[in-house]
C-alpha positions as CSV (number, residue, x, y, z in Angstrom):
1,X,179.8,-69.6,150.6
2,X,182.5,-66.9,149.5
3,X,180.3,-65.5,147.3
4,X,178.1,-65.2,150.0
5,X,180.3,-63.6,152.8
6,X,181.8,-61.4,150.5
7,X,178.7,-59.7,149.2
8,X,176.5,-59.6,152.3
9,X,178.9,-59.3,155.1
10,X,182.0,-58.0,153.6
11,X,184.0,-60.5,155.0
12,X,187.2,-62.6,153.0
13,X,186.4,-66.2,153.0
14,X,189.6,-67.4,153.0
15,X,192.2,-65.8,155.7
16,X,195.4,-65.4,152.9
17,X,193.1,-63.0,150.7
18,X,192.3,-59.4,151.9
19,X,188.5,-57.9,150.5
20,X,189.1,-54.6,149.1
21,X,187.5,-52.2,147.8
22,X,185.7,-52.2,144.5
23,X,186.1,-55.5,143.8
24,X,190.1,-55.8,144.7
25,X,191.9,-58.5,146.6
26,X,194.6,-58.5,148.4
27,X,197.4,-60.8,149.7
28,X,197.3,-61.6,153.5
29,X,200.9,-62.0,154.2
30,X,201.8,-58.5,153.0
31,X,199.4,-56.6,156.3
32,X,202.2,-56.4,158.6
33,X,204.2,-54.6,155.8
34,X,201.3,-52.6,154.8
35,X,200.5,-51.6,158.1
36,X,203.9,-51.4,159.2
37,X,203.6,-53.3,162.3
38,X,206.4,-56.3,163.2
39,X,209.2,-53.8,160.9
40,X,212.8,-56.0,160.1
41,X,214.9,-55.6,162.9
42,X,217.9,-53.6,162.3
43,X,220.4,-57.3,162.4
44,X,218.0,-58.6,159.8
45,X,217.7,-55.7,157.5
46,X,221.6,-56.0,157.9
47,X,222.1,-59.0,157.2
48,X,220.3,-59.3,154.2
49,X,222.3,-55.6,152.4
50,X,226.0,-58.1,153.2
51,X,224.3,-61.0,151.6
52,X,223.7,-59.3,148.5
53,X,226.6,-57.3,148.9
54,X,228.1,-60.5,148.8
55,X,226.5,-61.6,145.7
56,X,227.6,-58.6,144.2
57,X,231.0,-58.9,144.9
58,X,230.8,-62.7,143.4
59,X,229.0,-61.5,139.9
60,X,232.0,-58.9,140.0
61,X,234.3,-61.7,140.0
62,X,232.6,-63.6,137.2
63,X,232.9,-60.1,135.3
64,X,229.0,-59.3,135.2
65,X,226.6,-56.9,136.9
66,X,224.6,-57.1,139.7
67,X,221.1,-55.4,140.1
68,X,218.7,-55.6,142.7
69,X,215.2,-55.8,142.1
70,X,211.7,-56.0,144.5
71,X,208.8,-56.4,143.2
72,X,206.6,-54.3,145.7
73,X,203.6,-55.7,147.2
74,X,200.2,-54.3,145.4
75,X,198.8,-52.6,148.4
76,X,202.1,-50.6,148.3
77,X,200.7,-49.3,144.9
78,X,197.4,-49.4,145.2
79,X,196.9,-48.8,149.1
80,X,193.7,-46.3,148.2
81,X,191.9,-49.9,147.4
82,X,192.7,-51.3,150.6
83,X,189.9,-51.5,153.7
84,X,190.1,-48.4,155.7
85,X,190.1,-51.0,159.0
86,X,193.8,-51.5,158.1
87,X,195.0,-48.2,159.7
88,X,199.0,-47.9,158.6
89,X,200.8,-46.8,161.6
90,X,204.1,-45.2,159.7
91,X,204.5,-44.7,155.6
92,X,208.1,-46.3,155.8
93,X,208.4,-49.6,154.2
94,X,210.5,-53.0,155.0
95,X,212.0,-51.9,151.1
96,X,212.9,-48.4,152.1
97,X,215.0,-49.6,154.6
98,X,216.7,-51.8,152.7
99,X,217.5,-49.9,150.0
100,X,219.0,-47.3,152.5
101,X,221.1,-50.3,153.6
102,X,222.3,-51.7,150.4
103,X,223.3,-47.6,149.5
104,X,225.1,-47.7,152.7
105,X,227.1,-50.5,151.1
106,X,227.3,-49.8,148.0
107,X,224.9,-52.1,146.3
108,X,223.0,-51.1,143.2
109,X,219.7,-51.3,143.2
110,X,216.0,-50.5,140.8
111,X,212.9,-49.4,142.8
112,X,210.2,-49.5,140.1
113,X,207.5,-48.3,142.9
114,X,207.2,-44.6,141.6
115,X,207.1,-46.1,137.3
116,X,204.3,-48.5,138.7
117,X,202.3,-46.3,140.9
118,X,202.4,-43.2,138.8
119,X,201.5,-45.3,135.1
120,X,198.7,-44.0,133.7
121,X,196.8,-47.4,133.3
122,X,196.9,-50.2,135.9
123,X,199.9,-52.1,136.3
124,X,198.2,-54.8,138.5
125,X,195.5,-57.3,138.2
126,X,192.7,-56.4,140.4
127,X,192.2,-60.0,141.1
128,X,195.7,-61.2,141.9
129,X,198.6,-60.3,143.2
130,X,201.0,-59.9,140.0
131,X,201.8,-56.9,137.9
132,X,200.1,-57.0,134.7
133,X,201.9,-57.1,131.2
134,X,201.8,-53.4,130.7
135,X,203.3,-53.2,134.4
136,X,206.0,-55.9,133.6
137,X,206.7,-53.9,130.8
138,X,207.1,-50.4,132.4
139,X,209.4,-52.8,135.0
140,X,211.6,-54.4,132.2
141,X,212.2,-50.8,131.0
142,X,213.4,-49.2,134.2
143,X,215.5,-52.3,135.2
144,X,217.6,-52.2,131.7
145,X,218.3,-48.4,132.1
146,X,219.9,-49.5,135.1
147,X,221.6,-52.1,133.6
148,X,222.6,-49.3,131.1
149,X,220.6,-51.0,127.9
150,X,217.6,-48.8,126.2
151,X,214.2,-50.5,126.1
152,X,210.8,-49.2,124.8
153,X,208.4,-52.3,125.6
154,X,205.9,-50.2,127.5
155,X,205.4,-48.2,124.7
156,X,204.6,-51.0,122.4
157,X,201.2,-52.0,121.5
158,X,199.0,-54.0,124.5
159,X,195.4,-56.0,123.8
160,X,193.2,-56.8,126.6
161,X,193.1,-60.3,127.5
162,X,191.4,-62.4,130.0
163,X,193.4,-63.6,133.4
164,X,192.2,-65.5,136.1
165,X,193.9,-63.9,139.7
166,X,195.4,-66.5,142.0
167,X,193.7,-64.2,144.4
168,X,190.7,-64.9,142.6
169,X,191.2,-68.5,142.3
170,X,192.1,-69.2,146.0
171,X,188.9,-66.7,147.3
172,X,186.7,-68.3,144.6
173,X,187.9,-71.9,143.6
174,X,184.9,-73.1,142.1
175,X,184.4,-70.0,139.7
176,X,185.9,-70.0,136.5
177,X,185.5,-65.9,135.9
178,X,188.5,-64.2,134.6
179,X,189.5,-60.2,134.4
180,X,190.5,-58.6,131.3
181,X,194.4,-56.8,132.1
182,X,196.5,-56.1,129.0
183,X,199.2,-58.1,127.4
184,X,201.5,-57.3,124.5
185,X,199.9,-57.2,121.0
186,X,203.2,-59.1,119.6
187,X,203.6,-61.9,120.6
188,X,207.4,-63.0,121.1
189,X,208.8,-66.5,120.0
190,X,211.5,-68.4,121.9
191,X,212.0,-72.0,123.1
192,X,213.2,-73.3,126.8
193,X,216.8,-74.6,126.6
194,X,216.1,-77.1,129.5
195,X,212.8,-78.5,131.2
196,X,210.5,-76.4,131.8
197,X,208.1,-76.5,135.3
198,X,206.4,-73.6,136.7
199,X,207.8,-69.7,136.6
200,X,208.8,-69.6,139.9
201,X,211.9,-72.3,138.7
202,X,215.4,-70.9,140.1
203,X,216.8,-71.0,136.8
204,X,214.8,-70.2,133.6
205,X,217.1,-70.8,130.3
206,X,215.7,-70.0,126.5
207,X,216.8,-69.1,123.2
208,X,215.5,-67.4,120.5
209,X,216.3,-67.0,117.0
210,X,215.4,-63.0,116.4
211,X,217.3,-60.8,119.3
């Protein structure tokens, strides 16, 4: 039934996944940012630079930095894949204003839009709506040059391997086709210091015996 919508009336299946172009998909939830329609309201946008203000001042206190980090949404990356039906009504973003905010307060912060969008291979999987492992590694670079550290990763060797999208997978449930995105050629060993669930956990701990 997806399978058919999609390819004879253009039409997403499955409301949270967005048909766009050439075979990329889309998450729902991210239109109203896209589009810029229903914008944070000047208390909210507020409210959330003193929260992590407040964080900041806490990790100061514990004697360790504090960074700020958004993952944009991939239509922010890629919006020349998106349907032209979605008309954007004003090119400022939710994360622009923030990150005016937290300057306002003095909070540091990493935008890795500019390193993702202007990479000169993909940095998303067309299927799903993660950065790919040569866009996590031109990420991890720019976020420890603003921790101060020096990082090479995205200049390290990358093979193609298959992944299936969660885009993909909620569009298409009873498929089992993957994409090819790239992944680092070297593989890196290490071992979870705790029980390990899912990678959305709030608190991740391993070790490793090489650096």
């Amino acid at each position: 039934n997806s399978t058919v919508q999609a390819a004879v009336f253009r039409e997403s299946a499955s409301e949270d996944v967005v048909l766009g172009d050439g075979g990329w998909l889309f998450y729902a939830d991210t239109l109203e940012d896209f589009q810029g329609t229903n914008p944070m309201t000047g208390r909210a946008l507020f409210c959330a630079a003193r929260n992590l203000a407040l964080l900041q001042e806490y990790c100061a206190q514990q004697g360790t930095k504090f960074l700020f980090v958004c993952a944009p949404n991939k239509n922010t990356v890629y919006p020349e894949f998106m349907p032209a039906r979605y008309v954007r009504f004003t090119s400022e973003r939710n994360l622009d204003r923030l990150l005016a905010s937290l300057r306002e307060q003095g909070v540091p912060f990493c935008d890795v839009r500019d390193v993702l969008r202007n990479a000169n291979s993909l940095t998303y999987y067309r299927t799903g709506s993660h950065w790919n492992g040569y866009g996590s590694a031109l990420a991890h670079d720019q976020i420890l040059s603003a921790l101060g550290r020096d990082s090479a990763l995205a200049s390290e060797a990358f093979t193609m391997q298959p992944h299936r999208g969660d885009l993909f997978e909620m569009l298409y449930p009873a498929s089992s086709r993957t994409e090819d995105g790239p992944a680092l050629a070297h593989a890196r060993s290490f071992s979870y210091a705790d029980d390990f669930h899912a990678a959305d956990d709030q608190r991740i701990r391993t070790s490793s015996a090489a650096s």
